[in-house]
C-alpha positions as CSV (number, residue, x, y, z in Angstrom):
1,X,11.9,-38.6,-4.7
2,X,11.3,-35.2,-6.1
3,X,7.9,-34.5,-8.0
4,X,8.7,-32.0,-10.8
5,X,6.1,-29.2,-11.7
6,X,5.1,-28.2,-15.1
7,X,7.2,-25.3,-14.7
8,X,10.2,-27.1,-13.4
9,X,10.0,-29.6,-16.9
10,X,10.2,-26.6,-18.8
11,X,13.5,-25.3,-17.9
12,X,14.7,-28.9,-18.0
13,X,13.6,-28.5,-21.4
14,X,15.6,-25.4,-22.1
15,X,18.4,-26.9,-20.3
16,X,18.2,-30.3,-22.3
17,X,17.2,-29.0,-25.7
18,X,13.5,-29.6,-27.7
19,X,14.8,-32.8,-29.0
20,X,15.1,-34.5,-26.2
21,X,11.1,-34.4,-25.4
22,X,10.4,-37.8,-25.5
23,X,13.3,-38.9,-23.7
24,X,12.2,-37.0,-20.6
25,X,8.3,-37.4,-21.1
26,X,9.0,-40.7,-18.8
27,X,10.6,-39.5,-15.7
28,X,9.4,-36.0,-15.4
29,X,7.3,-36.2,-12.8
30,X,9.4,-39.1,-10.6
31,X,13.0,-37.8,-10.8
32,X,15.6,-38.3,-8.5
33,X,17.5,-35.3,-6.9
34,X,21.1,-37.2,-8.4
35,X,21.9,-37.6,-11.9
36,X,19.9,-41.1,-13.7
37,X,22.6,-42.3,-15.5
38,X,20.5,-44.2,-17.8
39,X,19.6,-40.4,-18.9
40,X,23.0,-39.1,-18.5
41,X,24.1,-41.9,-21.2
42,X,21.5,-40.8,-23.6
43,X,22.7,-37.6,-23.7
44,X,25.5,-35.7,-25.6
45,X,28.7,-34.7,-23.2
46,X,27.1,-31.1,-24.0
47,X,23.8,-31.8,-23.0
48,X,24.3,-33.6,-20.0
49,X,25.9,-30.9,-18.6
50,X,23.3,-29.0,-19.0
51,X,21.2,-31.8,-17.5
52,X,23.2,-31.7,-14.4
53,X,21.6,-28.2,-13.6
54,X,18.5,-29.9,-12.9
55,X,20.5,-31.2,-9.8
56,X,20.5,-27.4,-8.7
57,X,17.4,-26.5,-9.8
58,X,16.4,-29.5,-7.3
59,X,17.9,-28.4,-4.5
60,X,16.6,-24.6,-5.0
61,X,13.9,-24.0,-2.0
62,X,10.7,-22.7,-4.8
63,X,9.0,-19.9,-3.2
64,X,5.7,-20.4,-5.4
65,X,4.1,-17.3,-4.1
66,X,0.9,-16.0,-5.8
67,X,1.7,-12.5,-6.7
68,X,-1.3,-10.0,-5.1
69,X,-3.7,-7.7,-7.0
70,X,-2.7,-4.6,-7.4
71,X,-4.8,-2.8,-4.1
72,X,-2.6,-5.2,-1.9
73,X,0.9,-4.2,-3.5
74,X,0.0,-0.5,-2.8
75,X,-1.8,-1.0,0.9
76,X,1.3,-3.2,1.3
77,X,3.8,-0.1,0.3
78,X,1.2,2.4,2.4
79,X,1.8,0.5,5.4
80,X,5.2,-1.1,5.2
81,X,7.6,1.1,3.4
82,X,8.4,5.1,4.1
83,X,6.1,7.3,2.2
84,X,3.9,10.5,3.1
85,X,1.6,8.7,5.8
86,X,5.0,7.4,7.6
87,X,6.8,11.2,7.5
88,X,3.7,13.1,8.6
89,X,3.2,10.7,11.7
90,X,7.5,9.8,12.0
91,X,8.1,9.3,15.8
92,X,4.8,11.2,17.2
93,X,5.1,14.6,15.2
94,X,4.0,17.6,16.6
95,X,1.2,19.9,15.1
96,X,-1.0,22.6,16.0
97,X,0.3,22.3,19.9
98,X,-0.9,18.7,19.9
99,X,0.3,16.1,17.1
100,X,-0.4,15.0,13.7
101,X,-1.6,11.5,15.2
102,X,-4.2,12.9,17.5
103,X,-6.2,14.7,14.5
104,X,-5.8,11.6,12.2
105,X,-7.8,9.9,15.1
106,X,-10.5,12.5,15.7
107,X,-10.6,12.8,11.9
108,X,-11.4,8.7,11.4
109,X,-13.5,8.5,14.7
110,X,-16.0,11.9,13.3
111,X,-15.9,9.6,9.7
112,X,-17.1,6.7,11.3
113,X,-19.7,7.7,14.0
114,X,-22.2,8.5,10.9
115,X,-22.6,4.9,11.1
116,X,-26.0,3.1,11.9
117,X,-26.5,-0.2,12.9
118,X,-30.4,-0.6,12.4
119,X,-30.1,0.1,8.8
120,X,-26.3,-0.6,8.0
121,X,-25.8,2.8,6.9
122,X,-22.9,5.3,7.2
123,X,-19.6,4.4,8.5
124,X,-15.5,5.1,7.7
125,X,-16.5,6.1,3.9
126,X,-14.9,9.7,3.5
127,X,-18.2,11.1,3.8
128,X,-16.6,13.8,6.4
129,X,-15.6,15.7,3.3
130,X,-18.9,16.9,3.3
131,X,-19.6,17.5,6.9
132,X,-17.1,20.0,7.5
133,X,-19.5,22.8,8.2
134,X,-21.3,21.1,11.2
135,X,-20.3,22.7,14.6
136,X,-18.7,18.8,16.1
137,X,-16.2,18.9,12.9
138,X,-15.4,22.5,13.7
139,X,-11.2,22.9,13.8
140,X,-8.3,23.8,11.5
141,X,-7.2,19.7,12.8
142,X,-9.8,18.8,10.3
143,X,-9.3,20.1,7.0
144,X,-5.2,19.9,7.6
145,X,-5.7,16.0,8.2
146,X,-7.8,15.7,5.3
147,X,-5.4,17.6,3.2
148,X,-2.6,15.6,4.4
149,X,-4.5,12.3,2.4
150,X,-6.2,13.9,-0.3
151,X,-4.3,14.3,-3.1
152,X,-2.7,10.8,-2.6
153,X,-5.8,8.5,-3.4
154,X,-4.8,5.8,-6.3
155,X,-7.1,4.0,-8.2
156,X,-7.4,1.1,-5.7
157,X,-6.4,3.4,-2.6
158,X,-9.0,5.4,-1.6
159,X,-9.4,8.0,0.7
160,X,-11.4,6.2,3.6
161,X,-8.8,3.8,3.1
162,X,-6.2,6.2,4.0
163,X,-8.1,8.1,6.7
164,X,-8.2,5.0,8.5
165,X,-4.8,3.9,7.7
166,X,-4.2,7.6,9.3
167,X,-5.5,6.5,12.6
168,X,-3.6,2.8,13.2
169,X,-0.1,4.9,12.1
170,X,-0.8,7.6,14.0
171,X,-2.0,5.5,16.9
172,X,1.7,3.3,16.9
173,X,3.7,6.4,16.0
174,X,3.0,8.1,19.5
175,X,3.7,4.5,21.0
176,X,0.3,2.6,20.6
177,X,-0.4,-0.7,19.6
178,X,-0.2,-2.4,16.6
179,X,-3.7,-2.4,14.7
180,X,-4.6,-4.4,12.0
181,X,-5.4,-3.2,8.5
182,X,-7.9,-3.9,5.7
183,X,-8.7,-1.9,2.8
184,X,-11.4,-1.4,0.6
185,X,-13.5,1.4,1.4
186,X,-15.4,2.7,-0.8
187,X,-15.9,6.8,-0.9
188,X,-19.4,8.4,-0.2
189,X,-20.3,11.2,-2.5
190,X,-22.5,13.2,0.3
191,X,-22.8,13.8,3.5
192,X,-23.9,11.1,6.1
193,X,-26.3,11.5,8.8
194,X,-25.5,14.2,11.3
195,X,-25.1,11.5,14.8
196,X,-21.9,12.3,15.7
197,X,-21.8,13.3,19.5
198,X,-21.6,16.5,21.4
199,X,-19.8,17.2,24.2
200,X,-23.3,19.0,25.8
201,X,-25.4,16.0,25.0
202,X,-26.9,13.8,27.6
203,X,-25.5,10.5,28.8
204,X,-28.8,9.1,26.9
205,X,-27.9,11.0,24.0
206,X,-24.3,9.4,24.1
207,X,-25.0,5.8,25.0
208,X,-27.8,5.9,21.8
209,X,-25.0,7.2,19.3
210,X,-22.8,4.5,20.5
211,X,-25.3,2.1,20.0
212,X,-25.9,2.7,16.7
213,X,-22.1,3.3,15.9
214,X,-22.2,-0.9,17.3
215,X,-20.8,-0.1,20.8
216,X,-22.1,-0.9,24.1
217,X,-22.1,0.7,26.8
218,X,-18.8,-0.2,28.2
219,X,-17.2,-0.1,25.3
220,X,-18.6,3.3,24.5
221,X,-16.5,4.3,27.3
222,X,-13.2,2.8,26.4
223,X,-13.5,4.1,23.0
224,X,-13.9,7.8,24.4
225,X,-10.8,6.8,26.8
226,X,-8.5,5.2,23.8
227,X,-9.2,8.2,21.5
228,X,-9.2,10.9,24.3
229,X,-5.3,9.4,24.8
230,X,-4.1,11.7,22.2
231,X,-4.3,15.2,21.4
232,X,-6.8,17.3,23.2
233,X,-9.4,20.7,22.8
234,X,-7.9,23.8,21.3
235,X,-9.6,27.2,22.2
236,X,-10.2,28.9,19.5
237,X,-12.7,25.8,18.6
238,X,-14.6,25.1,21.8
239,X,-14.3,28.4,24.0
240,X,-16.9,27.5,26.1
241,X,-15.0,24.1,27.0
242,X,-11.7,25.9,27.5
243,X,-12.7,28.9,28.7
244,X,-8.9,30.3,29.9
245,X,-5.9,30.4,28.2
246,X,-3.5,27.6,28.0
247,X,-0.3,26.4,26.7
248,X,-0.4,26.6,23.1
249,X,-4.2,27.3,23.1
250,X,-4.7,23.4,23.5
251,X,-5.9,21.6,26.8
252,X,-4.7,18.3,26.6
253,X,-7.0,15.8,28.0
254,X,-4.3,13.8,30.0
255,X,-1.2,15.9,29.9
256,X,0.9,14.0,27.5
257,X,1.1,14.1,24.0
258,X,1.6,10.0,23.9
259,X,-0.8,7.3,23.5
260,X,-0.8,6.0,27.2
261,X,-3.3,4.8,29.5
262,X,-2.7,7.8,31.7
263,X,-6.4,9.5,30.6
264,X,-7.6,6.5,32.6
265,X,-4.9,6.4,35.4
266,X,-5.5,10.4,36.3
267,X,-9.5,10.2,36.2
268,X,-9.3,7.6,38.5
269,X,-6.9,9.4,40.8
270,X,-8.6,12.5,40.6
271,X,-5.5,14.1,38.7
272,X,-7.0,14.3,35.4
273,X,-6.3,17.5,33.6
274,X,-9.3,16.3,30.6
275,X,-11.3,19.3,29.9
276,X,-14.1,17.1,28.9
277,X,-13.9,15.7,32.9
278,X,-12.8,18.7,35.0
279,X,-13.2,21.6,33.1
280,X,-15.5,25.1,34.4
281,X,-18.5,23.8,32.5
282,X,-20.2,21.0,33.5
283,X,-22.7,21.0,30.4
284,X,-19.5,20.1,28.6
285,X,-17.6,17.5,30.8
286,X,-18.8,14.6,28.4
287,X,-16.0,12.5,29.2
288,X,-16.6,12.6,33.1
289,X,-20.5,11.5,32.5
290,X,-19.1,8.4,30.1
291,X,-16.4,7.7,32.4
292,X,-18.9,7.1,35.7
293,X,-21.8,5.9,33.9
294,X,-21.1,2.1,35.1
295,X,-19.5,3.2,38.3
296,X,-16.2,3.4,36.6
297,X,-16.3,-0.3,36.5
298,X,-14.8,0.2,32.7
299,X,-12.5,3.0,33.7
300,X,-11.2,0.5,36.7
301,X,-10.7,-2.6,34.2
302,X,-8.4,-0.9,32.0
303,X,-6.4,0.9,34.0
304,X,-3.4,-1.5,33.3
305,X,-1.2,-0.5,30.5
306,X,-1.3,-4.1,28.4
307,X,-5.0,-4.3,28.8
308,X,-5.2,-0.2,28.0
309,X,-3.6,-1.4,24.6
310,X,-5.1,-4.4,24.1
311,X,-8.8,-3.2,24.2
312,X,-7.6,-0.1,22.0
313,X,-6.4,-1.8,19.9
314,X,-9.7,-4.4,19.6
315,X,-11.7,-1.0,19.7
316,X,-9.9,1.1,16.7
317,X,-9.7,-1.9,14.6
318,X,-13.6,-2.0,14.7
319,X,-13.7,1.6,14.6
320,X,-11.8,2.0,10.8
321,X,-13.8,-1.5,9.9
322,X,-17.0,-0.2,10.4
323,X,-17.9,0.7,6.8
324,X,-21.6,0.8,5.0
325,X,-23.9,-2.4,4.4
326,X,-22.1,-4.2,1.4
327,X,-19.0,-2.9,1.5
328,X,-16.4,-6.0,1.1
329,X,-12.9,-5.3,3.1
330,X,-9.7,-7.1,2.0
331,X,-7.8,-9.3,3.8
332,X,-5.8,-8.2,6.9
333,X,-2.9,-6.3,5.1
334,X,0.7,-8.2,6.1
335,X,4.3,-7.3,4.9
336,X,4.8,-9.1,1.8
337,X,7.9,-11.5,2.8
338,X,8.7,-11.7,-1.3
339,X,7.5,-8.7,-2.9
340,X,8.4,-8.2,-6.6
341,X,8.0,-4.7,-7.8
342,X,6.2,-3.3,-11.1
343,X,8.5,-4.8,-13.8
344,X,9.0,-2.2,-16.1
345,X,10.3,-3.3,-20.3
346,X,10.8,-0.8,-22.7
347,X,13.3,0.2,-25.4
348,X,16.5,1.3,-24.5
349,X,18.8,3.6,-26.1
350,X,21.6,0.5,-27.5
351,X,19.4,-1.7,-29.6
352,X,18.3,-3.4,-26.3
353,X,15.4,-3.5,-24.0
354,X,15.7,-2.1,-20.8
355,X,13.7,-4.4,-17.8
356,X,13.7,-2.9,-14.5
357,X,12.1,-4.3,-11.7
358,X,13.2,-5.1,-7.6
359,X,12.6,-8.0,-5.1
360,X,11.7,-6.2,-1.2
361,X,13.2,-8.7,1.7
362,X,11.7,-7.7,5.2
363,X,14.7,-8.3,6.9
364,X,18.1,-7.2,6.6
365,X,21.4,-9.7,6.0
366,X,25.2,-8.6,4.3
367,X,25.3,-12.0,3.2
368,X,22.7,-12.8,1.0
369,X,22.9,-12.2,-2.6
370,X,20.3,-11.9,-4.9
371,X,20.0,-12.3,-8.4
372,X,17.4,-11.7,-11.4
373,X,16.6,-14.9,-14.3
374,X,14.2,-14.7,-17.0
375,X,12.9,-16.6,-20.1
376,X,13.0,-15.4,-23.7
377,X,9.8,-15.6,-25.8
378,X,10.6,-18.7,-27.8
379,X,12.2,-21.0,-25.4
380,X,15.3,-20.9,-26.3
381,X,18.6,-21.1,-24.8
382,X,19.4,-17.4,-23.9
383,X,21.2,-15.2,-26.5
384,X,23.3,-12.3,-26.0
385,X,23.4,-10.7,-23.5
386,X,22.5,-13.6,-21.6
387,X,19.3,-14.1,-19.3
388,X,20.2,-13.2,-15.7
389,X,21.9,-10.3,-13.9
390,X,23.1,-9.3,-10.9
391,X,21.4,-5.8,-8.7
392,X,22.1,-2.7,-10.2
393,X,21.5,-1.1,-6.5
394,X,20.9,-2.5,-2.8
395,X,19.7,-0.2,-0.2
396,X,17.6,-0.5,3.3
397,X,14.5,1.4,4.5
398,X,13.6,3.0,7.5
399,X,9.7,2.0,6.9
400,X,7.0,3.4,8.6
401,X,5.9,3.7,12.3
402,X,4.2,0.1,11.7
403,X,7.5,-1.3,10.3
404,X,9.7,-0.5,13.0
405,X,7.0,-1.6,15.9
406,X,7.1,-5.2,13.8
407,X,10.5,-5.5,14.3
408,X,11.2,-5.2,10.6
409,X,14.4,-4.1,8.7
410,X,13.4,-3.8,4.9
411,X,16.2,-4.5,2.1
412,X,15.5,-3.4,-2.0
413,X,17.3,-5.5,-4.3
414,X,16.7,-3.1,-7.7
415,X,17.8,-4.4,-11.2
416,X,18.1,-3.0,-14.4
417,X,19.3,-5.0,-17.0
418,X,19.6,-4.8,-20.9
419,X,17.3,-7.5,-22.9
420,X,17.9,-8.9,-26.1
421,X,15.2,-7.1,-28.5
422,X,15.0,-10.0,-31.1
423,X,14.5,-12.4,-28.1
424,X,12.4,-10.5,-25.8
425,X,11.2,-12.0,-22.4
426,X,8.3,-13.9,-21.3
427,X,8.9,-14.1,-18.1
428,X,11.0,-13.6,-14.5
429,X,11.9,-14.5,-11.4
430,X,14.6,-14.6,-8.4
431,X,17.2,-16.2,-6.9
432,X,17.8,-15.3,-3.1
433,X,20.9,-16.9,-0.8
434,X,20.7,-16.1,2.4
435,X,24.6,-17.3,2.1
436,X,24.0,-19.3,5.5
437,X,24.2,-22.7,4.2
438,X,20.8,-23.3,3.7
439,X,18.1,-23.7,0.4
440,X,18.1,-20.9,-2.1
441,X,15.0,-19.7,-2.4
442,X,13.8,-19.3,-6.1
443,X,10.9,-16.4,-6.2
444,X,8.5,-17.4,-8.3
445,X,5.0,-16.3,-9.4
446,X,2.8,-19.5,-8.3
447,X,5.9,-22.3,-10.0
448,X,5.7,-20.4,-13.1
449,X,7.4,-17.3,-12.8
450,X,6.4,-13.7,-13.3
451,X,5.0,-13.0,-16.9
452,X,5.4,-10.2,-19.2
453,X,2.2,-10.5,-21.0
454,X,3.1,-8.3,-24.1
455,X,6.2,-6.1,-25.2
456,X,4.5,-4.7,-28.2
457,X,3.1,-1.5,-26.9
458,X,5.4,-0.2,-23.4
459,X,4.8,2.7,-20.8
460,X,8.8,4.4,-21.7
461,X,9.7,4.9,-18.0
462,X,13.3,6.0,-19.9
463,X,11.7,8.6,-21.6
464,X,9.2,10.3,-19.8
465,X,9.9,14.0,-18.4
466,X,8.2,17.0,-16.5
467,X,7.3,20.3,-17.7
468,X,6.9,23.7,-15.6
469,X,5.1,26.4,-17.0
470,X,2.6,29.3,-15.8
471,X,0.0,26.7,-15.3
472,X,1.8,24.4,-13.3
473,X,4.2,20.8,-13.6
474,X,3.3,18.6,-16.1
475,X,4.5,14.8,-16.7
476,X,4.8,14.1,-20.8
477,X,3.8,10.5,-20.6
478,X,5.6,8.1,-23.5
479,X,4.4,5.2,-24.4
480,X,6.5,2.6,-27.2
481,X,4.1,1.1,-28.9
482,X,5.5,-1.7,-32.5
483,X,4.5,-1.9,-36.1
484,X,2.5,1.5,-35.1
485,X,1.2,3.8,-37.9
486,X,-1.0,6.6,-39.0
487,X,-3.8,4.5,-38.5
488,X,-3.0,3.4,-34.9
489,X,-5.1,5.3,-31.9
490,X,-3.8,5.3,-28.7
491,X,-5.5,7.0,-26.2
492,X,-5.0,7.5,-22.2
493,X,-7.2,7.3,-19.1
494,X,-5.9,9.1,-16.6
495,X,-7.0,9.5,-12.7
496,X,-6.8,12.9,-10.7
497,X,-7.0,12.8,-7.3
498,X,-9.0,15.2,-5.2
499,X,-7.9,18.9,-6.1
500,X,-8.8,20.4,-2.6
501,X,-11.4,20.2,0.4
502,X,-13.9,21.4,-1.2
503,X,-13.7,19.4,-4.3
504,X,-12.6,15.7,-2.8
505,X,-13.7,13.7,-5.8
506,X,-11.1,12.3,-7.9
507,X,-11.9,12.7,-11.7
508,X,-10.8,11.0,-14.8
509,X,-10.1,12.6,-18.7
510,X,-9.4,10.5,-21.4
511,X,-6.4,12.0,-23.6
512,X,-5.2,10.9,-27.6
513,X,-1.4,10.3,-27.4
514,X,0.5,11.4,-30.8
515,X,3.7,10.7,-32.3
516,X,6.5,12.3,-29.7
517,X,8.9,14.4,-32.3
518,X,11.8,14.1,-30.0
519,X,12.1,10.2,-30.7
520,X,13.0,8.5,-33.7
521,X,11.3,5.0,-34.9
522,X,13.9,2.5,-33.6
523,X,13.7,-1.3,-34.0
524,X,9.8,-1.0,-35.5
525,X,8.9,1.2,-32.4
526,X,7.2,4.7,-32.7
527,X,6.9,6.6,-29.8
528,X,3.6,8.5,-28.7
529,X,3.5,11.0,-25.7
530,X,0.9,13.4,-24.0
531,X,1.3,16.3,-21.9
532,X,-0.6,15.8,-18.5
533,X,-1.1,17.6,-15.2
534,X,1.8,16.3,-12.6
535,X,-0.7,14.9,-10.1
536,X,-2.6,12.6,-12.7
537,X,0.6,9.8,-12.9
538,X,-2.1,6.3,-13.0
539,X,-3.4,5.6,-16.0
540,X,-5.8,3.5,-18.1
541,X,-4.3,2.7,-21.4
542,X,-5.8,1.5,-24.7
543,X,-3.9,0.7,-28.1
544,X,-5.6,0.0,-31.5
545,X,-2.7,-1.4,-33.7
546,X,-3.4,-3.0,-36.9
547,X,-7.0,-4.2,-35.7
548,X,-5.5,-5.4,-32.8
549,X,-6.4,-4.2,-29.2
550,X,-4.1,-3.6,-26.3
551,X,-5.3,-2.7,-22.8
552,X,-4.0,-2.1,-19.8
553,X,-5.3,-0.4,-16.1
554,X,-3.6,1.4,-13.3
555,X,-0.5,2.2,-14.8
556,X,1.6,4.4,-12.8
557,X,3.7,6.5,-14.5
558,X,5.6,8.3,-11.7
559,X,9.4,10.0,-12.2
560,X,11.3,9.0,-15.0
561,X,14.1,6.0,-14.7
């Protein structure tokens, strides 16, 4: 037997028609996957037909997935699909004579050693923003890496989140392994404590910073090992480490520009070319001091590749999840299997409403088809022009560093469809056959499909547009907002991220929309723009419509579609 949800009885209902409630109020929740015909009798030639869909809607596979907040969507799309972090890193990228990984390390590493234990202060929390000017953060590596996350902060993204996403993708992208992710952090607003080490410190000195970073001893020393796998000193930062010249005015600590466990392998052997271990001055050689402070009993347990990578791994996920006392991190951040993109409804240009949105598959197949459904507002039986639709575009994508290391071969189903105005939508899903034979899968938000709380006042992704002058780019944000008038106020929140180094913070302005010129009233919509600085595309919005209220937060508007 088949046990029907709430949601299910409610497109048997549109299916069946409103009159035939009471008929199905008895065997809703205890119906058989084949047709009753006691039911089947009841019903008009017309309407059993319709019944009969139920049979398919039985046999779907319901993928009842609970749609994440927003943060998760975006860590999600940070991590999984190709974007800024994935192209900077690509497959080990060079920079500098060393690579873009090996900074993003260093950089997370010099974020996170302001920790303390004792009192849970300090930790990965962006606070190196502030600390450029001591000499142990000295290097262009520094402000380049921080400029390479800066100015993409979100509202839920922030940048400790994506210095330490920085690390893991750098990490994989020169051949590392896999870390785990969580977000979360939350930004400092000054400097921390100045504790991170120095290369002409004491072993004392060392083993205490560790210790209140929450390392031991031995771990202290694979952590120096793991990090010291990448990149190396540059010259023109630490002359009296590397006092002659070198190749592209960087000494790499173990001759490769890969993460491998080679810094361990060539200490041990003697062949080492770290600076920090062999180099002229031995006030400096901080790494050869670590390395033998147990006897090189560490050194010698991780001198196999898999448990090289499995300890640096365990290490660098503790290293970016060491955050301040009472900072909450998410989840561990995994590829969405399902993942429904921002559904987007606004006017179109016909007399229709335009509703784009995309389902994300993490694997690749030519034979599966996917297809978009949705409700109307009333419950009806779908008018013109009808209440599902086929992808407007399907195309793969290459990921990120992480992506391909999973094994993972992302496909983008897009859709944009035209919606009856009169009719509206309440709500969406999907359809997915793998064409295989087996189940399809219907994509659905929790059993009761993806809402569309309101269509009364829209973000117009159809009608939004950039602007260059003297000044700069600027988007001209459009919203569509119904039965709108001189008395309506509709106002904007928008978030800025950090403009440089030296002024990190994001801000926020709040900006009055008014009516756009360039667009007619059409179907009892008015439309309202402002003008606002390219970089500032999330949004808060707020509507006051004939004494009622609309809000909404983090809105992205991005390019226009």
């Amino acid at each position: 037997m088949i046990n029907l949800t709430e949601a299910a009885v409610e497109e048997i209902r549109t299916f069946a028609a409103i009159e035939l409630e009471e008929k199905l109020e008895p065997i809703k929740y205890n119906c058989g996957a084949g047709h009753p015909p006691d039911i089947l009798t009841m019903l008009s030639p017309h309407l059993a037909l319709k019944w009969s869909l139920l049979a398919t809607y039985a046999a779907l596979n319901v993928v009842a997935i609970k749609r994440p907040e927003l943060r998760m969507e975006r860590l999600d799309e940070l991590l999984w699909e190709s974007n800024f972090v994935s192209s900077a890193v690509g497959t080990c990228v060079a920079r500098d004579n060393s690579t873009v990984a090996a900074q993003w390390v260093r950089l997370a590493y010099h974020d996170m050693s302001t920790h303390n234990v004792d009192d849970g202060s300090g930790g990965l929390d962006a606070s190196i923003v502030f600390e450029l000017d001591r000499p142990q953060n000295v290097g262009k590596g520094m402000t380049d890496s921080i400029n390479d996350f800066r100015s993409s902060t979100e509202p839920t993204v922030t940048l400790s989140d994506l210095i330490a996403m920085g690390a893991i993708m750098g990490t994989v992208s020169c051949g590392g392994p896999m870390i785990p992710f969580r977000g979360g952090r939350v930004d400092a607003t000054s400097a921390g404590p100045a504790t991170v080490p120095e290369p002409q410190q004491d072993l004392a000195s060392h083993t205490e910073s560790f210790r209140q970073q929450g390392f031991t001893q031995s771990e202290m020393i694979s952590l120096v090992a793991c990090g010291h796998s990448l990149g190396g000193v540059r010259r023109e930062d630490f002359p009296d480490i590397v006092q002659t010249p070198v190749d592209g005015n960087v000494a790499l600590f173990d001759g490769t520009k890969l993460f491998d466990n080679a810094v361990v392998t060539g200490y041990l052997q003697g062949t080492t070319p770290n600076p920090l271990a062999v180099g002229p001055n031995a006030t400096t050689n901080s790494d050869l001091r670590i390395f033998s402070s147990d006897g090189n009993a560490t050194m010698q347990s991780i001198a196999s590749p898999d448990t090289f990578n499995k300890v640096c791994a365990d290490l660098f996920e503790r290293m970016i999840n060491t955050v301040p006392k009472g900072v909450q991190l998410t989840e561990v951040v995994e590829p969405i299997e399902y993942k429904v993109g921002q559904a987007w409804l606004f006017p179109g240009d016909e007399g229709a409403f335009r509703f784009v949105t995309s389902l994300r598959m993490l694997h690749k197949n030519p034979l599966r088809t996917v297809k978009l459904f949705w409700s109307d507002r009333q419950g009806s039986a779908c008018p013109s022009p009808g209440c599902s639709a086929s992808p407007s575009d399907t195309f793969g994508d290459s990921g990120t560093p992480m992506t391909n290391k999973a094994g993972l071969s992302l496909s983008f189903y897009e859709f944009d469809t035209k919606i009856n105005m009169t009719s509206s939508i309440s709500k969406f899903w999907f359809e997915v056959d793998e064409g295989d034979g087996s189940a399809v899968a219907r994509v659905d938000d929790d059993g009761a499909g993806f809402p569309i709380v309101q269509d009364a006042v829209l973000l117009d992704r159809g009608r939004i547009s950039t602007e260059s002058d003297k000044s700069g780019t600027f988007l001209i944000i459009v919203i569509a907002a119904r039965n709108a008038d001189a008395s309506s106020r509709i106002t904007i929140t928008t978030y800025q991220p950090g403009v440089s180094v030296s002024k990190p913070i994001p801000t926020r302005q709040t900006l009055n929309l008014s009516v756009d010129p360039r667009f007619p009233p059409m179907a009892g919509y008015t439309f309202f723009s402002a003008k606002v600085p390219f970089r500032q595309e999330w949004f808060d919005l707020k509507a006051e419509i004939g004494g009622e209220v609309f809000e909404q937060q983090n809105i992205l508007a991005s390019r226009k579609i």
